[in-house]
ZADO-1210 file (C-alpha; in nm, 4 decimals, padded with zeros to 6 digits):
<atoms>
<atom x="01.8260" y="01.8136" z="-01.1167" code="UNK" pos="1"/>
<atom x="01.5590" y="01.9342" z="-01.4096" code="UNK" pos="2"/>
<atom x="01.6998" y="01.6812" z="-01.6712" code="UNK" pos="3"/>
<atom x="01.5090" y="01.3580" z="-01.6600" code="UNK" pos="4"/>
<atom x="01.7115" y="01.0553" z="-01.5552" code="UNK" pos="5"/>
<atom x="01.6127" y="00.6950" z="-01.6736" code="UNK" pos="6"/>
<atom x="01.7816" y="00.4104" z="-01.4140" code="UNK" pos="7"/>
<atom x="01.8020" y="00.1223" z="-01.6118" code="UNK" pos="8"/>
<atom x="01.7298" y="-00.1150" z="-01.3362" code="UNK" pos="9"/>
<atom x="01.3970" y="-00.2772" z="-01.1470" code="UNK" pos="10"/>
<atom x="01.6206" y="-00.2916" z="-00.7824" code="UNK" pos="11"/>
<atom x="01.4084" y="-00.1423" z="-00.5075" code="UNK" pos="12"/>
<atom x="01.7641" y="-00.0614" z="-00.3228" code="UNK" pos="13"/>
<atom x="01.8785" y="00.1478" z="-00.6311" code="UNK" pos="14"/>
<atom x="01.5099" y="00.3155" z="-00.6094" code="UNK" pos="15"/>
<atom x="01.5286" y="00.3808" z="-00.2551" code="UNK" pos="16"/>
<atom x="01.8710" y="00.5394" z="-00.2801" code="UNK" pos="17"/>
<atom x="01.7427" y="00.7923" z="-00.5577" code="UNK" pos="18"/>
<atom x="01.4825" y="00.9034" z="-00.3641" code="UNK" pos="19"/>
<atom x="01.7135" y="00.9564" z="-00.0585" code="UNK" pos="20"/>
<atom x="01.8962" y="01.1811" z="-00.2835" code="UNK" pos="21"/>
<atom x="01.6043" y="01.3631" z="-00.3922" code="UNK" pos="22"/>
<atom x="01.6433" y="01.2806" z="-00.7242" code="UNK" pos="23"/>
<atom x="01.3433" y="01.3189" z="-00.9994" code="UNK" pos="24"/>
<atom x="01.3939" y="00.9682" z="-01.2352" code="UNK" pos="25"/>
<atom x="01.1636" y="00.7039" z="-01.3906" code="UNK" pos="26"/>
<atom x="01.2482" y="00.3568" z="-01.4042" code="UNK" pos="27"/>
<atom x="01.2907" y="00.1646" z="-01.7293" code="UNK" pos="28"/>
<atom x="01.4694" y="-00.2047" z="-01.6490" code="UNK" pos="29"/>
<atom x="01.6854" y="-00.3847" z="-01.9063" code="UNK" pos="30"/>
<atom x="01.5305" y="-00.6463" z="-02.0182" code="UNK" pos="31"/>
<atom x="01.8275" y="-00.7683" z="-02.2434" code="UNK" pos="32"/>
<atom x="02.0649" y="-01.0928" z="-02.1559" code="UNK" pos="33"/>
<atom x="02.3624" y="-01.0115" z="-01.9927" code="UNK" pos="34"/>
<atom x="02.6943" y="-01.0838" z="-02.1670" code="UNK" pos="35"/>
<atom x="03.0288" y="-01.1424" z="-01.9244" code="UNK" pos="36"/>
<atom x="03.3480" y="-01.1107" z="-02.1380" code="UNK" pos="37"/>
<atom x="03.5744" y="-00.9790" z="-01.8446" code="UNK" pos="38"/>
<atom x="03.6974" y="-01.1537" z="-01.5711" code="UNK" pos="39"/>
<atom x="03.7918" y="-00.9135" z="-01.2907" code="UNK" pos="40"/>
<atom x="03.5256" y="-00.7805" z="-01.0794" code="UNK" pos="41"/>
<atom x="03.5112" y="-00.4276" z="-01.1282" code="UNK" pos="42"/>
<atom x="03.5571" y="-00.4514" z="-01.5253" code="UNK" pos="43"/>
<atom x="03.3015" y="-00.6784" z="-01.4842" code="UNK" pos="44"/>
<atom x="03.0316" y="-00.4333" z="-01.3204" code="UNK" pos="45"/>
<atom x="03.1109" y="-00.1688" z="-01.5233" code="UNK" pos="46"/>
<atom x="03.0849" y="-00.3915" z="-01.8890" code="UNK" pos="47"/>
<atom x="02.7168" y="-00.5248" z="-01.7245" code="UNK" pos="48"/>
<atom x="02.6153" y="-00.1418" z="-01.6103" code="UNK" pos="49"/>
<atom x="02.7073" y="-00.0311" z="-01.9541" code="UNK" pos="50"/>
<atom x="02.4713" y="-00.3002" z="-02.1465" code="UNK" pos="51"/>
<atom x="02.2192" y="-00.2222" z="-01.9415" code="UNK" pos="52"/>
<atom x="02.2618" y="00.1598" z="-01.9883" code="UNK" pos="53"/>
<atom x="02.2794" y="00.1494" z="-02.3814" code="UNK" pos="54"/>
<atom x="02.0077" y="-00.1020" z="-02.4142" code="UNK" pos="55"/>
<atom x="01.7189" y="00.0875" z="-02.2334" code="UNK" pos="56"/>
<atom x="01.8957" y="00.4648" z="-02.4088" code="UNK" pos="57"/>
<atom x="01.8272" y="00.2602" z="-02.7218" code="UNK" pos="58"/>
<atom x="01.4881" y="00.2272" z="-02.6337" code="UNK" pos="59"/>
<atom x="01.4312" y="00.5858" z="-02.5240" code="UNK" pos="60"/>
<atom x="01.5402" y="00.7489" z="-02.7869" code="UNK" pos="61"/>
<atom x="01.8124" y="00.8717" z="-02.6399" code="UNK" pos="62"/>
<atom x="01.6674" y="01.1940" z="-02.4851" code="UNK" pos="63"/>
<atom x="01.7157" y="01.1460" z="-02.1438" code="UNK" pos="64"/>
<atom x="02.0377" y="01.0579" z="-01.9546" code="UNK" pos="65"/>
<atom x="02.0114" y="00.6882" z="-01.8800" code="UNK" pos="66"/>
<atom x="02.1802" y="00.5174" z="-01.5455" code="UNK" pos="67"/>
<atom x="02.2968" y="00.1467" z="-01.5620" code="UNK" pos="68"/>
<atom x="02.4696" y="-00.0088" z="-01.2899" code="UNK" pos="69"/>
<atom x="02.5385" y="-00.3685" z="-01.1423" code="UNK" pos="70"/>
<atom x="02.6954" y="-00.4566" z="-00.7874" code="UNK" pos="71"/>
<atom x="02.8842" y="-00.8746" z="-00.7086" code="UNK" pos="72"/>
<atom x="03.0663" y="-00.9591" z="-00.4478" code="UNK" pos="73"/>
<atom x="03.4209" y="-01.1170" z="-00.4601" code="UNK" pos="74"/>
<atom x="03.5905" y="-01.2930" z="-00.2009" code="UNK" pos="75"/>
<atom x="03.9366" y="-01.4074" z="-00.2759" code="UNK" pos="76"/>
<atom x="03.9177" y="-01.3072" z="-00.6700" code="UNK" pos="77"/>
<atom x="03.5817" y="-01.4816" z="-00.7173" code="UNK" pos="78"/>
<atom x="03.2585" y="-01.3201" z="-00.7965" code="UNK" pos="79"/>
<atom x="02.9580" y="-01.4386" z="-00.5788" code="UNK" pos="80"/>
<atom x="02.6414" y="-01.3532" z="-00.7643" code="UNK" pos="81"/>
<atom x="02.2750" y="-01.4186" z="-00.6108" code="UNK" pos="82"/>
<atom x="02.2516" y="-01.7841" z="-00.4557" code="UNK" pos="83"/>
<atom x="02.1150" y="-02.0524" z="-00.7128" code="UNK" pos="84"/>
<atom x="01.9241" y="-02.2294" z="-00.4009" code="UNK" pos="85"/>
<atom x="01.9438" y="-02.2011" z="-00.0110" code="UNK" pos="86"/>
<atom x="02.2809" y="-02.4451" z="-00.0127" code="UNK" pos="87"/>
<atom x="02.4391" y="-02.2323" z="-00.1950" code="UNK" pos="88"/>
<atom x="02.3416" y="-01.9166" z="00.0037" code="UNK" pos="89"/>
<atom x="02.4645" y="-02.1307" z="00.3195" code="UNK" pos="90"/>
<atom x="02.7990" y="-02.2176" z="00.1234" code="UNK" pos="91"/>
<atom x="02.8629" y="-01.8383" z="00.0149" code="UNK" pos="92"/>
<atom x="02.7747" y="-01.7179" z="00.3712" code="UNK" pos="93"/>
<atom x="02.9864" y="-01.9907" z="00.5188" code="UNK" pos="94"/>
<atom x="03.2722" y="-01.8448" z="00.2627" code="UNK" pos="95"/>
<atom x="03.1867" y="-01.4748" z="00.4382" code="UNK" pos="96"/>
<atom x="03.2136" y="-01.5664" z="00.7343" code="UNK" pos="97"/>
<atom x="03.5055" y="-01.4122" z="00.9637" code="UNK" pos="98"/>
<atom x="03.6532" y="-01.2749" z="00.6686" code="UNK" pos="99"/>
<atom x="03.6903" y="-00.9635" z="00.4401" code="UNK" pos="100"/>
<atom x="03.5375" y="-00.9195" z="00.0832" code="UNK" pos="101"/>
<atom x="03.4789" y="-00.6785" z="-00.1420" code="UNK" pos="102"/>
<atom x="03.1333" y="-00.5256" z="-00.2956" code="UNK" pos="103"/>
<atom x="03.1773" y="-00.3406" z="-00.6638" code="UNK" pos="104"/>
<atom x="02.9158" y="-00.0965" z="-00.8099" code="UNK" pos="105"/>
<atom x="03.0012" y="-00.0384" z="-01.1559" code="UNK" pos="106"/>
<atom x="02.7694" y="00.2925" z="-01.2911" code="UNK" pos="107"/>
<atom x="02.7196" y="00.3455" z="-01.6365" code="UNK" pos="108"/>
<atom x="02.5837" y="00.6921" z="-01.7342" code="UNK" pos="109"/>
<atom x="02.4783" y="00.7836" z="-02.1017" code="UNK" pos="110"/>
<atom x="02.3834" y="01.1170" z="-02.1738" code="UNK" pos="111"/>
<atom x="02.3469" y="01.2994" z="-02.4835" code="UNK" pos="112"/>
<atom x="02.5126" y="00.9310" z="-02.6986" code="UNK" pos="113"/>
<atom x="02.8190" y="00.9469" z="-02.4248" code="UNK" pos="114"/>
<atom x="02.9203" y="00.7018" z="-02.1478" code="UNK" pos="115"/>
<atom x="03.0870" y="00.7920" z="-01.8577" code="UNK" pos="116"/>
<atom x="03.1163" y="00.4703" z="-01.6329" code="UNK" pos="117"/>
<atom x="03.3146" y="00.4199" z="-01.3230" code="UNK" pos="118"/>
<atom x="03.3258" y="00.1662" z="-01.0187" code="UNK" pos="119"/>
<atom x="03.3124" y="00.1766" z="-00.6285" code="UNK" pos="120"/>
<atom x="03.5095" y="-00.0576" z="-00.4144" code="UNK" pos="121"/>
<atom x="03.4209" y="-00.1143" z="-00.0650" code="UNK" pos="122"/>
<atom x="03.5650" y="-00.4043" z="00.1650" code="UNK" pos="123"/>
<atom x="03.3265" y="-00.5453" z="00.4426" code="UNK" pos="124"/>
<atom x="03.4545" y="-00.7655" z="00.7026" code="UNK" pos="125"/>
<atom x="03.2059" y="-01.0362" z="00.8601" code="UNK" pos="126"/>
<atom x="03.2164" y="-01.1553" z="01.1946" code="UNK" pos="127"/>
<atom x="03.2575" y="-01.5651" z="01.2646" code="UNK" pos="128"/>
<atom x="02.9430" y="-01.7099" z="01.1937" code="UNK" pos="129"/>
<atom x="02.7501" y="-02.0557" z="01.3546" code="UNK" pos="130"/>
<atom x="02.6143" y="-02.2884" z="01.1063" code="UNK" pos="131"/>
<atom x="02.2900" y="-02.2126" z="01.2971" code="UNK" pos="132"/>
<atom x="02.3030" y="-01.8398" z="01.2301" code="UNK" pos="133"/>
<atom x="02.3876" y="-01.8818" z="00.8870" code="UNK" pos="134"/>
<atom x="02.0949" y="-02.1486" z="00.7911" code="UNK" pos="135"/>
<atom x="01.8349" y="-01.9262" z="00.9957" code="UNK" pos="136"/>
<atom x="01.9475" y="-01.5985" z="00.8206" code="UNK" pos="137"/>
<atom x="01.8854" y="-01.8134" z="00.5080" code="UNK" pos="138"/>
<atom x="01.5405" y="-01.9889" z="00.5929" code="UNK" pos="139"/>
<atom x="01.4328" y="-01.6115" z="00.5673" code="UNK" pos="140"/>
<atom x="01.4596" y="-01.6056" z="00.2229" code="UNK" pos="141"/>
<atom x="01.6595" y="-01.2237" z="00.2392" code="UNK" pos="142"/>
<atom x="01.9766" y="-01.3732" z="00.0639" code="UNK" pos="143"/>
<atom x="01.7924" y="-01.5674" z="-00.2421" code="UNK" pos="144"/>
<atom x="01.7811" y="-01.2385" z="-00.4361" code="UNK" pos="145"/>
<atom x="02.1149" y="-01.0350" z="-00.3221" code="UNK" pos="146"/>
<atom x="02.4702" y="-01.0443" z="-00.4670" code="UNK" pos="147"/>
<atom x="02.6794" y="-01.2662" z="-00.2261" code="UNK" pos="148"/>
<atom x="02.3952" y="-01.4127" z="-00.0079" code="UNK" pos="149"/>
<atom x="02.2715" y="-01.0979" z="00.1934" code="UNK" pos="150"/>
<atom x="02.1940" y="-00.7580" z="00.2497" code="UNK" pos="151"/>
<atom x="02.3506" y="-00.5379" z="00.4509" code="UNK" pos="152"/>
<atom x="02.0307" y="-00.3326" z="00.5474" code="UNK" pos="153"/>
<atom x="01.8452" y="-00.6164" z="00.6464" code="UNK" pos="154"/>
<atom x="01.8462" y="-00.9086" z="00.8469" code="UNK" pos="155"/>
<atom x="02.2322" y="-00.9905" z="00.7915" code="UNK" pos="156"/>
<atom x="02.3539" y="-00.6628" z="00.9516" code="UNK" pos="157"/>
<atom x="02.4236" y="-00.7969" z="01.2627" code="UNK" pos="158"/>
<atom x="02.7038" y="-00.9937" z="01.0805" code="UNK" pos="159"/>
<atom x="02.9290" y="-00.6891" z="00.9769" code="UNK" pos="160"/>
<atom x="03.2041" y="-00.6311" z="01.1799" code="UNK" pos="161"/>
<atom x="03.3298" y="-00.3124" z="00.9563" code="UNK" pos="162"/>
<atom x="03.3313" y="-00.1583" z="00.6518" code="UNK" pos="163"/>
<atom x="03.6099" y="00.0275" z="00.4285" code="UNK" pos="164"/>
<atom x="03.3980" y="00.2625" z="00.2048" code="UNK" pos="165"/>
<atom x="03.0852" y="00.3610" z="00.0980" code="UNK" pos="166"/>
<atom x="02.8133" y="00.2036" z="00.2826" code="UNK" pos="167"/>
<atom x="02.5326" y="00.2507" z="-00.0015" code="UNK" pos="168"/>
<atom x="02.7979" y="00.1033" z="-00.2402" code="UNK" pos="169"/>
<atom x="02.7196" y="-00.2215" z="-00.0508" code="UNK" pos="170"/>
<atom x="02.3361" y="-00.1638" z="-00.0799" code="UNK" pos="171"/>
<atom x="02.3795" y="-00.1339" z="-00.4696" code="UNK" pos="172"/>
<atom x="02.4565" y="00.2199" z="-00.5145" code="UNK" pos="173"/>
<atom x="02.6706" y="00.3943" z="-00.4293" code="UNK" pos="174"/>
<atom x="02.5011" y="00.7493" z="-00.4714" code="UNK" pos="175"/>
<atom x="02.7648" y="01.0102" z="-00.3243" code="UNK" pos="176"/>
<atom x="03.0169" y="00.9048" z="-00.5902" code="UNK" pos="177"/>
<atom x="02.7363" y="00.9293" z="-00.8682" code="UNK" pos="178"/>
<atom x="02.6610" y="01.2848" z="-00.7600" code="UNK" pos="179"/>
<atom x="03.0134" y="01.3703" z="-00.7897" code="UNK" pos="180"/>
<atom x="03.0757" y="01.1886" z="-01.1207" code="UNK" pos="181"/>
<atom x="02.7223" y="01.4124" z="-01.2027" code="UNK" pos="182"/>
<atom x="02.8922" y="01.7549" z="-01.1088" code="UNK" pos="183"/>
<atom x="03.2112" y="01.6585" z="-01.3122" code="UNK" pos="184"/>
<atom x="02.9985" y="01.5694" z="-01.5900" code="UNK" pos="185"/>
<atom x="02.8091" y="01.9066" z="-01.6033" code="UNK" pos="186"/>
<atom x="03.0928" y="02.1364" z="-01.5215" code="UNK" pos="187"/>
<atom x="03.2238" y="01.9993" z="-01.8854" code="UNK" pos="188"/>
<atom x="02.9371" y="02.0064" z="-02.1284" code="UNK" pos="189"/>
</atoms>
């Protein structure tokens, strides 16, 4: 792609997943407070991906297309951000375990003063866990900064029984949807 591409975030998993795609960008986090005024999960990612998109466009002058985006996890209707302390890591892994949640990526992409925004949904099933499993996964420290208390591509994938969707969706970006949404997005400028 020769237009330059902003992502609006400081994640090292949304980095890393650019750069798989071979994608030229600079990164430019949002700095701003985020403000939740929805309630359901994937409004929810998409109304925090679009903040962050239009603050840091805002402070680029609005030359460049600009990527927000924001993943949770829900299980049962609730949204499980990153764990306040290690109990609450062990409580939201405890919550995880032998059942199914869901991951939601909302993307926000500005380009040119226009948002296009859209979510991914992707369902991950856990296997049982032991208490034991779940306080050493969490004495590692991996959880305190991820969205539901772990990481897929790290120490916690040997806890996934199966996934229903986009695998980088659950890493925090989910980057063959984007490159579609991309396509669509040029084909009708």
């Amino acid at each position: 792609m020769e237009e330059q591409i902003i992502l609006a975030s400081a994640s090292p998993r949304r980095k890393e997943i650019l750069e798989l795609a071979d994608i030229a960008f600079e990164i430019f986090p949002s700095q701003m407070e985020e403000i939740i005024t929805k309630e359901k999960p994937e409004e929810v990612v998409m109304e925090l991906a679009g903040q962050k998109a239009w603050d840091v466009w805002k402070q680029t002058s609005g030359s460049k297309m600009v990527i927000g985006a924001d993943t949770v996890v829900a299980y049962d209707g609730r949204i499980l951000g990153k764990p306040k302390d290690e109990e609450d890591a062990a409580r939201m892994l405890s919550m995880l375990s032998g059942n199914t949640h869901e991951v939601y990526t909302g993307v926000s992409i500005i380009q040119n003063g226009q948002e296009h925004s859209f979510y991914e949904e992707t369902k991950v099933k856990f296997y049982p866990l032991m208490q034991e499993e779940i306080l050493k996964y969490v004495k590692t420290k991996e959880p305190m900064d991820k969205a539901g208390a772990y990481g897929i591509q790290g120490k916690a994938a040997p806890f996934i029984q199966g996934i229903e969707g986009d695998y980088y969706n659950v890493v925090g970006f989910p980057i063959a949807r984007f490159l579609q949404e991309i396509k669509k997005l040029n084909t009708c400028t």
